[in-house]
C-alpha positions in Angstrom: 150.9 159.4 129.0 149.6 158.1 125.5 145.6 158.1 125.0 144.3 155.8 122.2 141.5 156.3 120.3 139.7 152.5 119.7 136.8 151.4 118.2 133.7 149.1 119.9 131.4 147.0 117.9 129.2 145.5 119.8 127.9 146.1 123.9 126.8 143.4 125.0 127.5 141.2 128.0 131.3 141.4 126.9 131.5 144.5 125.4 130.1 146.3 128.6 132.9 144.3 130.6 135.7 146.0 128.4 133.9 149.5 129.3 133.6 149.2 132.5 137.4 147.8 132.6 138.6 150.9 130.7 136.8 153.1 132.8 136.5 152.1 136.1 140.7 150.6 136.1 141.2 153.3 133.9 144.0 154.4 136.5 145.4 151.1 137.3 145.8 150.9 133.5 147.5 154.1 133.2 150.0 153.6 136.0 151.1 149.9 134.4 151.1 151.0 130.6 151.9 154.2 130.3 148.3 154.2 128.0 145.0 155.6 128.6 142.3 154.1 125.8 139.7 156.4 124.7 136.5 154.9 123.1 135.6 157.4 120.6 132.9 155.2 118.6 130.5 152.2 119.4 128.9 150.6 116.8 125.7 148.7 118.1 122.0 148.5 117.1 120.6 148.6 120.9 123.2 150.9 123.1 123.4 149.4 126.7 122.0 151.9 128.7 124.8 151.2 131.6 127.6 151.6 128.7 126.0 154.9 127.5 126.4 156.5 130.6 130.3 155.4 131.4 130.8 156.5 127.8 129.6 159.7 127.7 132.2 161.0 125.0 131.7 158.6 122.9 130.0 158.2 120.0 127.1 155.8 118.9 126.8 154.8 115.5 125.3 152.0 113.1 127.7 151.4 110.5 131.2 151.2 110.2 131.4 154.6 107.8 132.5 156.9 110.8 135.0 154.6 112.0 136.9 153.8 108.5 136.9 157.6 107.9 138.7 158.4 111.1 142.3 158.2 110.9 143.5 158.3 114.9 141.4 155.8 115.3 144.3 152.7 114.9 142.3 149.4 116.4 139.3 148.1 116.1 137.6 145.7 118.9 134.8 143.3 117.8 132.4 141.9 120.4 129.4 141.4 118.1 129.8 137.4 117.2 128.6 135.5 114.6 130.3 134.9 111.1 128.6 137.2 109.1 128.0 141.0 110.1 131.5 140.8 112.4 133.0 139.2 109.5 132.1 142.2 106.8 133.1 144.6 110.0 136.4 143.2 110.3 136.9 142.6 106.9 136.5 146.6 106.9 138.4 147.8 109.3 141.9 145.4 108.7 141.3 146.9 104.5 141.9 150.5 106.5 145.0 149.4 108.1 143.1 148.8 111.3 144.4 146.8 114.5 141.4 143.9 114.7 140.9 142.9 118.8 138.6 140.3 118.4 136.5 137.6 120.9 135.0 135.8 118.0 136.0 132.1 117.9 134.0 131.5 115.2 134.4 134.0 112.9 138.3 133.0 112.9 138.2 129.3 112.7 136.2 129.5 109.9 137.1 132.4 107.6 140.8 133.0 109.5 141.7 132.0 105.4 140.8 135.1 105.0 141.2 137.7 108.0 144.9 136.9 108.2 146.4 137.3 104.7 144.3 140.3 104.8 145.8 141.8 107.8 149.4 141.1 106.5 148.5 142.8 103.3 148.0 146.0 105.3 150.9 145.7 107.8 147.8 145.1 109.9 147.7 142.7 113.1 144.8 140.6 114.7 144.8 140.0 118.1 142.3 137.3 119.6 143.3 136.1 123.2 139.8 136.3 124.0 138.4 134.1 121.5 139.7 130.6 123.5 139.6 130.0 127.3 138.3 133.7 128.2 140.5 134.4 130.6 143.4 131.8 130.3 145.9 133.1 127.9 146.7 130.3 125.9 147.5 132.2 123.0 149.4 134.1 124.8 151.7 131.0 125.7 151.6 128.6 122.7 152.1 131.9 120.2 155.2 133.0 122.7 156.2 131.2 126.0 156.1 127.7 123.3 157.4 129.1 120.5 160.5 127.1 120.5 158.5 123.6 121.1 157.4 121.3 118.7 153.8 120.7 119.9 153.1 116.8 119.9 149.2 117.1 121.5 146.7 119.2 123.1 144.0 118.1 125.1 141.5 120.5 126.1 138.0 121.5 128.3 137.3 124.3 126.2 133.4 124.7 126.5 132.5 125.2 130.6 128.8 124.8 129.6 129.6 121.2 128.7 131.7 121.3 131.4 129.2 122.3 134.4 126.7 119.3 133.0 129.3 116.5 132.8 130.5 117.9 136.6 127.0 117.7 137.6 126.1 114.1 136.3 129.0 112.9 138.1 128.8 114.6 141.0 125.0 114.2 141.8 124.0 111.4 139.4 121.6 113.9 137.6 120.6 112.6 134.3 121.5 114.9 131.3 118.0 116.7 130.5 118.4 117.7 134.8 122.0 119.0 134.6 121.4 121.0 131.0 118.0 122.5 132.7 120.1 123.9 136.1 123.1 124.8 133.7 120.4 127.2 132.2 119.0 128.6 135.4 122.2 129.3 136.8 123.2 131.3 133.4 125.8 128.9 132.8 124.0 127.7 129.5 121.6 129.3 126.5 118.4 128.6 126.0 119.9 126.8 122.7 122.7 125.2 123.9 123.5 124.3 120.3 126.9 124.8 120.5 127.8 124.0 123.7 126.3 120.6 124.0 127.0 119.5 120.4 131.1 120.6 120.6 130.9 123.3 118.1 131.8 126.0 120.1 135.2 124.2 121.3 135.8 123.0 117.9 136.3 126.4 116.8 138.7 126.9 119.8 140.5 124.2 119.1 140.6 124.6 115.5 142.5 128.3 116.6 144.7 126.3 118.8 145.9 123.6 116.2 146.8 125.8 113.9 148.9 128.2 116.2 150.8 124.7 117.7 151.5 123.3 114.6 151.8 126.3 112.0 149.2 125.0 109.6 146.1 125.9 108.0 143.3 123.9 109.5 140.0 123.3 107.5 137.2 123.8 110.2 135.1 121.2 108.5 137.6 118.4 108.9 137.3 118.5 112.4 135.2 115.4 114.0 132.9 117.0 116.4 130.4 114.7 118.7 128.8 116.4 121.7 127.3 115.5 125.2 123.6 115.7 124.1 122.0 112.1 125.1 124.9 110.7 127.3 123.5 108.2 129.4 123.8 108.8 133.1 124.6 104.6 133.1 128.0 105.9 131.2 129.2 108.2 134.2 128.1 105.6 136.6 130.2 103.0 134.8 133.0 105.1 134.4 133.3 105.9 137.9 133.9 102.3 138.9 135.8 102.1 136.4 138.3 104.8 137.6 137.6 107.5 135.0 135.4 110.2 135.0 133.9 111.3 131.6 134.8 115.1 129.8 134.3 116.2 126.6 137.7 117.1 125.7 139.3 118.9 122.4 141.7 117.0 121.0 144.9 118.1 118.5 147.1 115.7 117.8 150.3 114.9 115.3 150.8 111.5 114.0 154.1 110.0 113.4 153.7 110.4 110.1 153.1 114.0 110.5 149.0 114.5 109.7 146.8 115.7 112.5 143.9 114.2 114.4 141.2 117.0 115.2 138.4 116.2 117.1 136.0 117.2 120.4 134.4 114.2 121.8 133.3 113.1 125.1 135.6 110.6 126.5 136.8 108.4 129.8 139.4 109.8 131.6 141.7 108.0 134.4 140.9 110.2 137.6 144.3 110.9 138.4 145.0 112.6 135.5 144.5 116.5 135.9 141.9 116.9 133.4 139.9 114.7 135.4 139.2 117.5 138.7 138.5 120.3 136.2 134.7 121.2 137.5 132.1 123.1 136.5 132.7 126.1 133.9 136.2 126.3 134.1 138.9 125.4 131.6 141.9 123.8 131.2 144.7 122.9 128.3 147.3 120.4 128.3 150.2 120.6 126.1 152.9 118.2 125.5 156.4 120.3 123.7 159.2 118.4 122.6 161.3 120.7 124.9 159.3 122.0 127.7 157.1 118.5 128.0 153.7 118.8 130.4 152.3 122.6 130.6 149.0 122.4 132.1 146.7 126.2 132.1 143.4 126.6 133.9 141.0 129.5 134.7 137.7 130.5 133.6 137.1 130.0 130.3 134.2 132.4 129.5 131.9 135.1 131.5 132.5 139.0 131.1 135.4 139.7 133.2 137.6 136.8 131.9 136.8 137.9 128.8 137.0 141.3 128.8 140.6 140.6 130.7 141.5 139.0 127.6 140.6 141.7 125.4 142.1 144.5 127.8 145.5 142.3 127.5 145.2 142.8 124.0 144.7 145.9 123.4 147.8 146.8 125.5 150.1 144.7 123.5 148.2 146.4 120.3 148.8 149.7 121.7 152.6 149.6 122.7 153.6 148.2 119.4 154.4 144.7 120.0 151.3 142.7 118.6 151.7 144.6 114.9 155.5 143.6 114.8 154.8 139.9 115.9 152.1 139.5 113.6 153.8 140.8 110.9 157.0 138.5 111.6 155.8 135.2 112.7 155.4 132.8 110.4 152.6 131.0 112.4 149.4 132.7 110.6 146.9 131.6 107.9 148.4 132.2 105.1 151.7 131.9 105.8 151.6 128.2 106.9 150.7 125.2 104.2 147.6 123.4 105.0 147.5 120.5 107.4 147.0 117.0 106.4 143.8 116.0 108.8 143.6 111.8 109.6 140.0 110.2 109.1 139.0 108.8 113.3 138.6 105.9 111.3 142.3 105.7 111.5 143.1 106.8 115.0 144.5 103.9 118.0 142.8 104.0 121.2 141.4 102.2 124.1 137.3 102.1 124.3 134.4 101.5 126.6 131.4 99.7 125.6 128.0 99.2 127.1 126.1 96.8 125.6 122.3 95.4 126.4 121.4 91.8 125.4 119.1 89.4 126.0 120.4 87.3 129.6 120.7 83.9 128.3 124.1 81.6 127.4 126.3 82.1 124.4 125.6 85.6 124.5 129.7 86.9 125.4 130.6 84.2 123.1 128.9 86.3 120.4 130.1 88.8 121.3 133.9 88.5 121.6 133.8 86.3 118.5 133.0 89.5 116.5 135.3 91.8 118.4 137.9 89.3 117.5 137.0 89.5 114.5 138.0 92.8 114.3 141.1 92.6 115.9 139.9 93.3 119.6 141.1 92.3 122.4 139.1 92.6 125.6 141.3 94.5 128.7 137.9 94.4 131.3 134.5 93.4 131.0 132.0 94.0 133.8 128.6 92.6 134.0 125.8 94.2 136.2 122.9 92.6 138.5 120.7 90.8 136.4 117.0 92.3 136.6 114.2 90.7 137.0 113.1 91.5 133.4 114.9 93.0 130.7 117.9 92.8 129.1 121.1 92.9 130.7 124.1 95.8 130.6 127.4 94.5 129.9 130.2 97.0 130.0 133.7 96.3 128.6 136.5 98.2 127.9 139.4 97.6 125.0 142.7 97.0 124.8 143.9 99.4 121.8 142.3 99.1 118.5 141.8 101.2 115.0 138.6 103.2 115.7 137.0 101.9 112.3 137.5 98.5 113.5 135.5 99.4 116.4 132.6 100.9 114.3 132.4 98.2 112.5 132.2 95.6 115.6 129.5 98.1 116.9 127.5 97.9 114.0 127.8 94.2 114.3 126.9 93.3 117.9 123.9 95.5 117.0 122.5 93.7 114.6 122.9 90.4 116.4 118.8 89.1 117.7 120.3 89.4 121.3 121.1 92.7 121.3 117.9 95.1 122.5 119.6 98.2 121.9 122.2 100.3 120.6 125.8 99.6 122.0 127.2 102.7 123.7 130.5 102.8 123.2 133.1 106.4 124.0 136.8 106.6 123.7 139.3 106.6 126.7 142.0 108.8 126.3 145.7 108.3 127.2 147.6 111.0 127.2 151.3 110.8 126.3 154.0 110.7 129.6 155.0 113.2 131.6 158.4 113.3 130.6 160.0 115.3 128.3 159.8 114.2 124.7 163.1 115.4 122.8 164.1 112.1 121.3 160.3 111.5 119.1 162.4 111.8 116.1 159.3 111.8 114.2 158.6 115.0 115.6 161.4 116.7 113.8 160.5 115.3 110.3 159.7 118.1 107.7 
């Protein structure tokens, strides 16, 4: 039986997870891995009082000093977040020759430029299963089970705070401010939601994803990120009759002529695609491989078990040898892949749903598709709703597939027509490729 001394910064709500898991399946551990983990430090500014007393061997401390001076201890696991003391911490500890174990989404997807070349540079290794999907191993099956696959897309829920409001708009027509308000009393959102709502936080997962799936360095603020914050309860409705149901997906994509699309973006989905029944916090990524075609993963995506799972999962591989000598061999990682050509939206094809209020009164559609002509448009539905009493009228349509800057500039069009009375809502709907396995896109083997 092996014990290993590790590192804790940070004991928090994950943090306390991994405790818990080290100590209380400390056995189960043992009899699966051969490995019993000993926490000998933990670095935090407030101790958690139920941490303290699991830990009672271990050693509290505020800097990092201890730590870097103690040579058995070989790995390092961060839990504290953010992109500035973690960063400096990590920074730290790969310098030593440390094993980083790491939940911070952030701190890679925007300074992984960094944390990677350093970890090579001191036959070091970083492992981060935690930091997308919680419990979901993703990385864990694009970095190995699809290593042999050209990745042509990934399509992703990757936030279940955005997740739970969108499942309950649709599923109780609640308007956004209702759903975001419950989300927080249930615990399922912040009291800033920020990051959630907006798309940040699954930008950063999916910037972590792109880069394992196509082996390049992506730039973090290339990515196109629009949120769920003001969706209109009138687009869920629509959407619904129209046989989609609306999720803010993260999106990683190669062209044909080999750039990427990156973006996170609320969008129509048809209801019989998977994506579509993925409620409430949980996640789920497709992938499309040349080789292997569909995978589809799902499972909770955040929370302090999941998590701390993820983290556990880690540390094993960490422990027995096998993360350090993938690390160090792969040529997957930041700094050992060139960076990745990123396509303006401007320049992406898709199908779209608009929404449009204007004045009831003839000549109005004639307006209307004269400028979406135009802009070489084509009309594939349009629906028109009861016309009020008062008021202007909603007119939804949906597109046939167009260039998305042609579509901006349509929209800015039709608004400033005198009939219109408000701003055109307008959201992508996503197609995503066949089922089928993909071998023969050509394109895909281009170097």
């Amino acid at each position: 039986m092996q014990t290993v001394p590790i590192a804790l910064l940070g004991c928090g709500t994950v943090g306390s997870g991994v405790v818990r898991m080290l100590t209380e399946d400390a056995e189960f551990l043992a009899q699966r891995t051969g490995l019993r983990f000993d926490v000998r430090y933990v670095l935090a500014l407030q101790a958690n009082p139920k941490a303290r007393v699991a830990l009672t061997g271990a050693k509290w401390v505020t800097s990092m000093d201890p730590i870097l001076a103690d040579k058995d201890v070989g790995i390092v696991v961060e839990l504290i977040g953010g992109t500035t003391f973690a960063l400096e911490c990590s920074k730290a500890a790969l310098s030593a020759g440390k094993a980083l174990v790491t939940a911070n989404k952030a701190m890679l997807a925007r300074h992984g430029g960094e944390l990677f070349p350093l970890a090579h540079s001191t036959d070091s290794c970083i492992g981060f299963e935690a930091a997308v999907a919680g419990g979901v191993p993703v990385i864990l099956g694009l970095r190995d089970g699809l290593v042999a696959n050209r990745i042509r897309a990934i399509y992703a829920i990757l936030n279940g705070t955005a997740n739970y409001i969108l499942t309950e708009m649709t599923g109780a027509n609640k308007p956004y401010e209702q759903a975001l308000a419950e989300a927080q009393a249930a615990g399922y959102a912040e009291a800033d939601p920020t990051y959630d709502v907006d798309g940040i936080d699954a930008a950063h997962k999916i910037a972590i994803l792109a880069g394992l799936a196509f082996g390049e360095d992506i730039a973090f603020d290339r990515i196109r990120i629009e949120g769920i914050r003001g969706l209109q309860l009138d687009e869920i409705v629509n959407a619904r009759q129209l046989g989609y149901v609306i999720k803010m997906l993260a999106v990683a994509e190669r062209m044909s002529d080999r750039r990427l699309s990156l973006r996170v973006h609320p969008c129509l989905v048809a209801k019989d695609n998977p994506l579509a029944s993925v409620d409430g916090p949980f996640n789920a990524i497709s992938m499309f491989g040349h080789a292997v075609g569909h995978v589809l993963m799902y499972g909770r995506g955040a929370g302090q078990s999941p998590t701390a799972s993820a983290v556990v999962s880690d540390l094993v591989d960490v422990a027995i040898g096998h993360a350090r000598r993938r690390f160090q061999s792969l040529k997957i990682w930041p700094g050992k892949t060139r960076p990745a050509q990123i396509v303006s939206t401007d320049n992406l094809v898709s199908r779209f749903y608009l929404r449009l209020q204007v004045a009831d009164q003839p000549g109005v559609m004639a307006q209307v598709t004269r400028i979406l002509g135009s802009h070489q448009i084509s009309l594939s539905s349009v629906l028109q709703k009861e016309v009020p009493l008062t008021g202007p009228v909603n007119v939804v349509i949906t597109t046939h597939r167009a260039r998305e800057g042609d579509l901006r500039a349509a929209v800015d069009e039709i608004d400033r027509l005198p009939v219109t009375k408000a701003a055109t809502a307008w959201l992508r709907v996503i197609d995503l490729p066949a089922e089928g396995i993909d071998a023969g896109d050509e394109w895909n083997r281009k170097e």
